[in-house]
N, C-alpha and C positions, 0 to 999 in steps of 0.2 A: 419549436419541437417539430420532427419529422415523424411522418409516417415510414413503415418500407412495406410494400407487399410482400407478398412471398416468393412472385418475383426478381425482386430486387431492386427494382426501380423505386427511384426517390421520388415523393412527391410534398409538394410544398403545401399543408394543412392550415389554411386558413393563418397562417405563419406571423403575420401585422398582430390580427388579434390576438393568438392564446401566446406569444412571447410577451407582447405589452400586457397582459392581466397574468402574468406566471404566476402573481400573488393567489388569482383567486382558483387557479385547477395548474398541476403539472402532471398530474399523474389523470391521466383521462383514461375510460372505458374503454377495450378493444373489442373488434366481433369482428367474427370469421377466423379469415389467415394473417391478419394483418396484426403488427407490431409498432409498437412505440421505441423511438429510440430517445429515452427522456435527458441523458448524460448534451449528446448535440445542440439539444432544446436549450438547455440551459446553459451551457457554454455561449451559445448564438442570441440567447436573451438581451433585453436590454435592462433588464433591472440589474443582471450580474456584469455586462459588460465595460470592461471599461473601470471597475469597482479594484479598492485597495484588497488583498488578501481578507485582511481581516474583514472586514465589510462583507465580503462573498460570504463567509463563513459564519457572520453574523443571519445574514439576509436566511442563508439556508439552514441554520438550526429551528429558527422561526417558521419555515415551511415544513421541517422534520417533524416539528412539535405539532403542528395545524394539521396534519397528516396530509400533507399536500406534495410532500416529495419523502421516498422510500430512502433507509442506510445503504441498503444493498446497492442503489442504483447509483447513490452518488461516494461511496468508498473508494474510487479512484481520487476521485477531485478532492475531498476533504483531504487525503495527504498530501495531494498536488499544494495546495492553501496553504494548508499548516505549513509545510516547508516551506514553501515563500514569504509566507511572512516572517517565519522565525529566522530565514538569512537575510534578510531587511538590512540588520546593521553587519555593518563589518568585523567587528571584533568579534571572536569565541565567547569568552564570557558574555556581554549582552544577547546574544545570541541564548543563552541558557538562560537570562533571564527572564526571556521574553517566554521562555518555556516554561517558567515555573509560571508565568501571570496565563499562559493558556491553559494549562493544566488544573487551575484553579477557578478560571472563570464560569460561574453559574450558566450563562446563557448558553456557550457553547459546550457546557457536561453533555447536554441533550442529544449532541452528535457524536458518536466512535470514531475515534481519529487514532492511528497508531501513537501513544502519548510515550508510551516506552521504549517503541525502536528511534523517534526522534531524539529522546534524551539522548540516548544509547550514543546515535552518530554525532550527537552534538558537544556531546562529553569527551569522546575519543578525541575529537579535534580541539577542542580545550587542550586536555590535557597532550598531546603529546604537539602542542605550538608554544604551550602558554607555560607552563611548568616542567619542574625535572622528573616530571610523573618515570621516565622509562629509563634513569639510572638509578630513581630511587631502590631503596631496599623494600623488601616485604612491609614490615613494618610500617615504613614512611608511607607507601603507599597510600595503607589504611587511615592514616592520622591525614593524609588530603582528601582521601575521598570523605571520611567521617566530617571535616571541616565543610567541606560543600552540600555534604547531605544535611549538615544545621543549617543551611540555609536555604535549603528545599529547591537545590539545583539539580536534587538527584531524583529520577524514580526510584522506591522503593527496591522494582524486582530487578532496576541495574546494580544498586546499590548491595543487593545480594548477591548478585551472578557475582562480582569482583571480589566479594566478602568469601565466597567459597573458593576463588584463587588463591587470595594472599591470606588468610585468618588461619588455613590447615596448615601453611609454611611457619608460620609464625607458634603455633599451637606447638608443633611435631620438633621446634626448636632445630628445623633443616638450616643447613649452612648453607647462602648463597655465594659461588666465589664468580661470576659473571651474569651480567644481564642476558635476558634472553629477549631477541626482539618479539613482535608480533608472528612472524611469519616463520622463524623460529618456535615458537611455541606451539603455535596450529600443527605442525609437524610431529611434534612430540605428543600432544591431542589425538591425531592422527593415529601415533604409534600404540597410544594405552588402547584405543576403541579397537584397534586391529588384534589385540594380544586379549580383549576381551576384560579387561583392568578397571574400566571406567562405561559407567551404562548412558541410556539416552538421556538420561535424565538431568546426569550432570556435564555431558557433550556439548548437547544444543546450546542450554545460554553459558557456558563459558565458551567456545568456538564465534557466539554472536558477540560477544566483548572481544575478542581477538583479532576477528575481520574488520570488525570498527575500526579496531588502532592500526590496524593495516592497512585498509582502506585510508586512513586518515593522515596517514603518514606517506602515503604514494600523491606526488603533486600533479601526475599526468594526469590519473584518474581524478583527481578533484577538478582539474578545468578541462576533461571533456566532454565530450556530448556525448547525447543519453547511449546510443547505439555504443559507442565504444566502450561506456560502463558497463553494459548487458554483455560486452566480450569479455572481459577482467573478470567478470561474477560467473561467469560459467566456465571459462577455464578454474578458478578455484575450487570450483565444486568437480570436475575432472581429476584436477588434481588430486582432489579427496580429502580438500582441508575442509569445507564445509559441506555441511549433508544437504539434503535438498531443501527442508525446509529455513533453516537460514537461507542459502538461494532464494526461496522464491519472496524471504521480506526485504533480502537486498535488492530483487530485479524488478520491484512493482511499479517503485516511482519513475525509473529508467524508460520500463517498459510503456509504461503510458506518454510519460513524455517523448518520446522517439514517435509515438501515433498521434497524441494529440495536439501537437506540435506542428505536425503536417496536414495544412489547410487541404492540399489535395484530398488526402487521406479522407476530413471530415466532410468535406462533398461529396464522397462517393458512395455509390450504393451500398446495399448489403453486401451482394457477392463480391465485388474489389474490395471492400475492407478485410470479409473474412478472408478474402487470400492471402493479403497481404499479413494478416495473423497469424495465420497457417505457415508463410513462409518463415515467418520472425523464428518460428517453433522448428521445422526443419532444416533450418540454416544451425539452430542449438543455441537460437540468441535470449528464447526464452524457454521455461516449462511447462512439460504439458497443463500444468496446474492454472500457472498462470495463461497461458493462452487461453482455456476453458473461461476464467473470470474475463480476460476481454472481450471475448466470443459473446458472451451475455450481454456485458454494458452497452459494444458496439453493434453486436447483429442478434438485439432480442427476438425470441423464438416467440410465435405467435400464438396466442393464448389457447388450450384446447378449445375445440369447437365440441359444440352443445352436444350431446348422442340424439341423432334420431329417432325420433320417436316410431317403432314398425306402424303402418296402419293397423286399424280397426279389423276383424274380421267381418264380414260382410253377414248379418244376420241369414240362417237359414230361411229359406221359404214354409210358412208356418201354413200348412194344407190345413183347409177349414171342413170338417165333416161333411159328408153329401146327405 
């Protein structure tokens, strides 16, 4: 664990000991201007380093629960985990299953882990490698996803956002005479919220099933690195195919991994980190939303300092009778 002044300068805190006992304090007392930067601590640990996905994510639900490590402070990292572990194997489908066994697991319930934008992205990639998911018919559709949701591959609220696609097609008895791609369809999404036809409500999670199959379907964007993903997710949101908040669930994991990925980066003081977050934001690679949450993880503000107490007034001089 590091300290940072308010300064900036990095100082190494007794660094041997509170990494080797991270079991028994992570979260320590601050006073004055100074800050904890507990996310480095525990990346630079030794009880996490070196540790299988799952095992990190094991080790820190058990400090969540002991209150020895805060959600807030480690919400970057639990999705960093969860996604690695759940791309472990190579195939799609084990990939989903290993989502249904996280999902479920008692120890790690303890911790908040985005459970539903995983499915989301892991599902898109299924379906549109593994299956004829994107010539089927309205219909077909539902009859695979309903098959995989018996099997508890699906989140619930994915499971709905696609049921309010294809269930009204099917209802409304429309005729499809072509498929429509992903990117295709964001467009026409695009066109109802612009004409005023379709509210937030039902935008966001169908536009978030859309970018998935989009996303999932483009091979450049799956093997490249984080920074080139952060360019793809912001031109879409430019473009005006997704709103901002989709953006900032697709540029989270990108956005950490392009900083925490860079050893420099987690050397460096406060103020070269926060620049370098600052720039990520006015370059347009991230949002403001998101820069704010790394602003925190990486250059924690220092805890208020105590109010002054004003002195005493100085008792008047009490004249004694003559």
């Amino acid at each position: 664990m590091w300290r940072y002044s308010c300064g900036g300068s990095l100082h190494a805190i007794g660094v041997v000991a509170i990494l080797s006992a991270l079991s028994v304090a992570l979260v320590h007392p601050v006073h004055g201007s100074e800050a904890f930067d507990v996310v480095t601590g525990v990346i630079e640990s030794t009880r996490f380093k070196g540790k299988s996905p799952l095992a990190k994510l094991i080790i820190a639900a058990d400090l969540v629960a002991s209150k020895k490590l805060r959600q807030q402070d480690m919400a970057f990292l639990f999705l960093d985990w969860a996604d690695a572990y759940l791309r472990e194997p190579t195939d799609p489908l084990e990939r989903l299953k290993r989502w249904t066994a996280l999902a479920n697991d008692d120890k790690l319930s303890k911790i908040r882990i985005a459970r539903d934008f995983l499915n989301r992205m892991l599902l898109a990639e299924y379906l549109v490698a593994k299956t004829d998911y994107l010539q089927a018919d309205p219909h077909s559709k539902l009859v695979l996803l309903a098959q995989l949701e018996k099997q508890k591959l699906v989140d619930w609220s994915v499971a709905l956002a696609y049921a309010r696609i294809y269930a009204g097609v099917v209802i409304s008895g429309a005729k499809v005479n072509r498929q429509t791609m992903p990117q295709g369809a964001l467009k026409v999404l695009k066109n109802l919220k612009d004409q005023g036809l379709v509210g937030w409500h039902y935008r966001v999670p169908t536009e978030a099933v859309l970018a998935s199959e989009l996303l999932a379907l483009d091979k450049q964007y799956q093997s490249a690195r984080p920074v080139s993903r952060l360019k793809k997710i912001s031109k879409m949101e430019t473009e005006g195919l997704i709103s901002a908040l989709t953006r900032k669930e697709l540029e989270k994991l990108p956005a950490w991994r392009t900083l925490a990925g860079d050893p420099e980066f987690l050397k460096a003081d406060a103020v070269v980190r926060r620049r370098r977050i600052m720039k990520l934001k006015r370059d347009g690679l991230i949002s403001k939303t998101t820069s704010s949450d790394l602003l925190e993880v990486f250059c924690p503000a220092p805890p208020p300092s105590a109010p002054e107490q004003p002195p005493s007034a100085l008792p008047e001089a009490i004249s004694t009778p003559k």
